[in-house]
N, C-alpha and C positions, 0 to 999 in steps of 0.2 A: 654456869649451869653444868653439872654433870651429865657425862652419859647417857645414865639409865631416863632421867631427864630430859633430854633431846630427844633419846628414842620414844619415849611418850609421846614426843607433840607430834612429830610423825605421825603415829599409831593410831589407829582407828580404835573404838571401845573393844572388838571384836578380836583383833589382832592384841590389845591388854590380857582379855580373858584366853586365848588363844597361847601366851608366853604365859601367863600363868599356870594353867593346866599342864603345859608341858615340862617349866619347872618345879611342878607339885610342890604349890603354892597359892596365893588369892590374891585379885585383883588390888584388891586394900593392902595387902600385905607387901605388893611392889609401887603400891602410891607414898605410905610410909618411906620406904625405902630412897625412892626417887626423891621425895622433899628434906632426907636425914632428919626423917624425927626422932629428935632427942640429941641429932650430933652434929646439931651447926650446920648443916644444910650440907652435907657429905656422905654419902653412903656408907653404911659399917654393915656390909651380910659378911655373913659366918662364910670362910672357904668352899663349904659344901654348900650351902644357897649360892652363891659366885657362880659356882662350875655347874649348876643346873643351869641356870639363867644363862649365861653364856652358851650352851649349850642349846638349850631352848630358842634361844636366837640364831642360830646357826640355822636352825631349821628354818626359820624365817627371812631368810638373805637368802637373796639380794634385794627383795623387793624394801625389805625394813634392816638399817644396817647391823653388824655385831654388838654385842656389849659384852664387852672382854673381862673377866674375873678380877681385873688389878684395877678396872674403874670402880669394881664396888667392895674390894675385901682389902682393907690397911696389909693387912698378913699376904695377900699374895701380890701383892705392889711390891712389897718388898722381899719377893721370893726369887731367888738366883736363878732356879729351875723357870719360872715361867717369864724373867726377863730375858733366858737365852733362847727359850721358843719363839718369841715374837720377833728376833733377830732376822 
């Protein structure tokens, strides 16, 4: 199960539209996302959906955990810069 997945089953409905809103975004839009529709059941957001989302959860922790930009962007998984910050 991925991430953004996990944090789903946590998540209250309230706390969905709540990270949405904050990552100007839609509730359906991070349902897709969390089931990889279209990509085999793996997250593909663009870098800049990533870094809002992650962002958007930030503000949400501790109570609901992080979702870190390299759980849902292929491109920043494999980015130099954001594997030496989680160091």
């Amino acid at each position: 199960m991925n991430k953004l997945k996990e944090w789903m089953h946590l998540a209250s409905p309230s706390d969905l539209e709540t990270l949405a809103d904050l990552a100007d975004t839609t509730p359906g839009a991070l349902r897709q996302l969390a089931g990889g529709y279209k990509t085999d059941g793996k997250p593909r957001a663009s870098a800049e959906m990533a870094r809002r989302i992650e962002q958007a959860s930030e503000n949400m922790h501790p109570r609901l955990p992080i979702i870190h930009r390299e759980d849902l962007c292929p491109a920043c998984a494999g980015c130099e810069f954001a594997k030496a910050y989680r160091k």
